[in-house]
N, C-alpha and C positions, 0 to 999 in steps of 0.2 A: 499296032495300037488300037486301030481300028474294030478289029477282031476281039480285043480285050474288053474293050468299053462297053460294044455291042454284047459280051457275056455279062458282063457286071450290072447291066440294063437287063436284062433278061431276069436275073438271079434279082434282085432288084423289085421286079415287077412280081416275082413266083411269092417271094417273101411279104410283100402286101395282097396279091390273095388270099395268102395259106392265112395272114391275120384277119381280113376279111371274113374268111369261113369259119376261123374260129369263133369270131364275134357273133356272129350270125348261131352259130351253135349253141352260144350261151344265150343269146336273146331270145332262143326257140325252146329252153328248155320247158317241158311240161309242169305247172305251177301244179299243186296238190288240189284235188278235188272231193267232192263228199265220198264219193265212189270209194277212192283213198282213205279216207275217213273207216268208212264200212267195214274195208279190208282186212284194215287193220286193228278194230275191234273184233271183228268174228278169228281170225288170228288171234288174239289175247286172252279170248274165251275158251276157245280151242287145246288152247298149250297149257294155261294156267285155271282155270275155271272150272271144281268139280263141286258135285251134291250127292249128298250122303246121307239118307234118311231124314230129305228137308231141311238138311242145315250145307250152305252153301261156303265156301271158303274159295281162297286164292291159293297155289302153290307159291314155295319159296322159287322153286326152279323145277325146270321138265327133267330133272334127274331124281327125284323122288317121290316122297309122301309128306313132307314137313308143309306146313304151313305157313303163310307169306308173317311177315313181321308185324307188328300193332300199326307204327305207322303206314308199313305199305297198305296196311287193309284198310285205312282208310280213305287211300287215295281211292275215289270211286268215280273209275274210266263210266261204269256203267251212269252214272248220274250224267258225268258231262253229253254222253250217245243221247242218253236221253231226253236231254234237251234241246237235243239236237233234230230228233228223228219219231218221239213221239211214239214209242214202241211201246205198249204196255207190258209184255215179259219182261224187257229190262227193269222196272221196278218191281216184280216179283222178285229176280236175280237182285236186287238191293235188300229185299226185305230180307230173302235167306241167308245173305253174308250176314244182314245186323245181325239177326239169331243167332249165329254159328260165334263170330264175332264174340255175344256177350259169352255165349256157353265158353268161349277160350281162354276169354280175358276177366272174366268173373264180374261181378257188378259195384266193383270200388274202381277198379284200374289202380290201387297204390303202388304197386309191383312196378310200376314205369316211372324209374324218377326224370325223365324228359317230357318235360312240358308241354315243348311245340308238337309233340306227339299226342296228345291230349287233345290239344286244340284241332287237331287237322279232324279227328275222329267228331269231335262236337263240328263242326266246319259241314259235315258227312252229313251227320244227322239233322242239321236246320234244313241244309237244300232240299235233303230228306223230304222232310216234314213241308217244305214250300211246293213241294211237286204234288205230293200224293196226298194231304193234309192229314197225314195218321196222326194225332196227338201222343202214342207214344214215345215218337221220335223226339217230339219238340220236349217233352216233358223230362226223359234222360238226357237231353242238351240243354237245359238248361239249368238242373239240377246241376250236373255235371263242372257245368260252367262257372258257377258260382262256390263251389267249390274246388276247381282249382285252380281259379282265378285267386280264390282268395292263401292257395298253398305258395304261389309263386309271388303272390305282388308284393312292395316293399316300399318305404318313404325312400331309401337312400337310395345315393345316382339320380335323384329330383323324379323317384319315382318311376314306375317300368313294372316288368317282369322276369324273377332269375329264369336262367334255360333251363337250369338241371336242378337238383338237391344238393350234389355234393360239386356242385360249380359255380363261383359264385360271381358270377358274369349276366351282362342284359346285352342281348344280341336280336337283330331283327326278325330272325329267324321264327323267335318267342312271340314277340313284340308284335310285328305283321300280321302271324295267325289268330295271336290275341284282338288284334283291332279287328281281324276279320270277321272272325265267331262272333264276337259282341254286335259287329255291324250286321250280321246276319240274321242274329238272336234279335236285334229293334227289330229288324224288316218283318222277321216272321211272327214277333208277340207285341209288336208295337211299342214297349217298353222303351221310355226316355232315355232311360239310364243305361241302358245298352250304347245307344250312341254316343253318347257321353264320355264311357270309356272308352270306345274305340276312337274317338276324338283326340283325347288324352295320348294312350297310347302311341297316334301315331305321329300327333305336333312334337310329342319329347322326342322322338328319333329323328323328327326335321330339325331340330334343336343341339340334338347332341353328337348324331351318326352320318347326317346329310349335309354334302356337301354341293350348294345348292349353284354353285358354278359348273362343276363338271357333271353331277348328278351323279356321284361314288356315294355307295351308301356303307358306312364303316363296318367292317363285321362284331365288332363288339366294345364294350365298355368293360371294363374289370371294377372288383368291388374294389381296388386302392385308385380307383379313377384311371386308370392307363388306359389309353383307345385305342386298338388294336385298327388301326387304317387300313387292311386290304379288303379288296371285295371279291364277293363272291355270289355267284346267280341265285340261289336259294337265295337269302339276304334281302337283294332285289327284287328278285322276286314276288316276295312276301309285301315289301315296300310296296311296290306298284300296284299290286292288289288292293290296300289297304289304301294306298291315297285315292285309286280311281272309284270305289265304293263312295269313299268320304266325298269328294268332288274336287280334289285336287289334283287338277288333269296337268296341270303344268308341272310339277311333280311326279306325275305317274310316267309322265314324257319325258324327262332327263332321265330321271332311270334307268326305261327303257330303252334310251339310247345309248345309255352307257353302257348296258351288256351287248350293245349289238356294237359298236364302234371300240370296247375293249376288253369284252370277256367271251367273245364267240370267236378267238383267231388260232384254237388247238391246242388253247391254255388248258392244262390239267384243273379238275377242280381240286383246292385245298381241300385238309379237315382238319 
């Protein structure tokens, strides 16, 4: 019995080490640094990032020659490095995607009936224009903006913006980048009324999509009123954005703790 006890103490003792070390492992783990940062921008430029007679573009994938989507071009990695790191080629590398950009997508963009596509691209061009003060950037953002602001906006559902043309839905997705661009557009041409709709914009989604207990932001409204309840990080996303602009930190803070405590545990995203 002896000899038994003496094993089960042993095994015992080995099984709170080996927990021990592993704690110890996770609490050691190396947090991300700028270095990391760096890496994995010159990585992204690397793979996807070509110029071609001064006009500068993203690939779709390192398996061809297509070119990245309307929205993905206007995600611009290079804006955020550069605010980051103060590099002045990075905003040359902005100026030639815009060129390449308009030469793609032509200078209406009606060809995209996705909205929140629209916006992320005007989104592109204010930070644009607040970095480098080119006036052409702010000038096709806000042209832009005001036109299709006014393709998308609507009195019914108390008001909003549809997502698509042929969808006839207000999701935050729209809504968020809406209140963004607009908050962006005041900061960069001072214009009242910029804030105003981003205002708008994003109190009717604390109103109608926010659920201000647990901080789930609804993914959509349909035009017969039905609220499609689930969430999704874009969604949030956009919310969080658009409340921590506005100054709605307590707001911008449920949200984001809602994607961390229940849409970061290896949940598929919807579409």
């Amino acid at each position: 019995m002896r000899v038994v006890q003496i094993g089960q103490w042993i095994r015992a003792i080995w099984l709170v080490s080996l927990s021990v070390m592993v704690m110890r492992m996770t609490l050691t783990v190396r947090a991300f640094t700028l270095v990391d940062a760096d890496t994995l921008f010159a990585a992204h430029t690397k793979s996807f990032y070509r110029v071609t007679n001064g006009f500068a573009f993203y690939l779709k994938s390192t398996n061809g020659n297509k070119l990245a989507g309307f929205w993905t071009e206007a995600e611009q990695p290079v804006l955020d490095t550069y605010e980051r790191t103060i590099n002045a080629p990075q905003l040359v590398m902005f100026t030639n995607l815009f060129r390449c950009f308009l030469a793609a997508n032509g200078t209406t963009w009606e060809h995209n009936p996705n909205n929140d596509d629209i916006m992320w691209m005007l989104i592109a061009l204010t930070r644009g224009h607040m970095l480098t003060g080119d006036p052409e950037f702010i000038i096709v953002a806000q042209t832009k903006f005001h036109h299709f602001y006014g393709r998308a906006a609507s009195n019914t559902l108390r008001g909003g913006l549809w997502w698509k043309l042929e969808i006839r839905l207000k999701n935050p997705r729209m809504n968020g980048t809406g209140s963004i661009a607009a908050f962006l557009l005041g900061k960069s041409t001072g214009e009242v009324g910029h804030f105003t709709i981003a205002t708008n914009l994003f109190l009717r989604e604390c109103t109608i999509l926010f659920d201000q207990k647990t901080g789930r932001v609804c993914d959509s409204i349909h035009e017969n009123g039905r609220v499609a309840r689930f969430a999704l990080r874009y969604n949030q996303g956009t919310f969080v954005g658009a409340a921590n602009f506005l100054g709605y930190t307590n707001e911008a803070r449920l949200a984001a703790l809602y994607i961390k405590n229940s849409l970061t545990k290896n949940q598929p995203e919807k579409t």
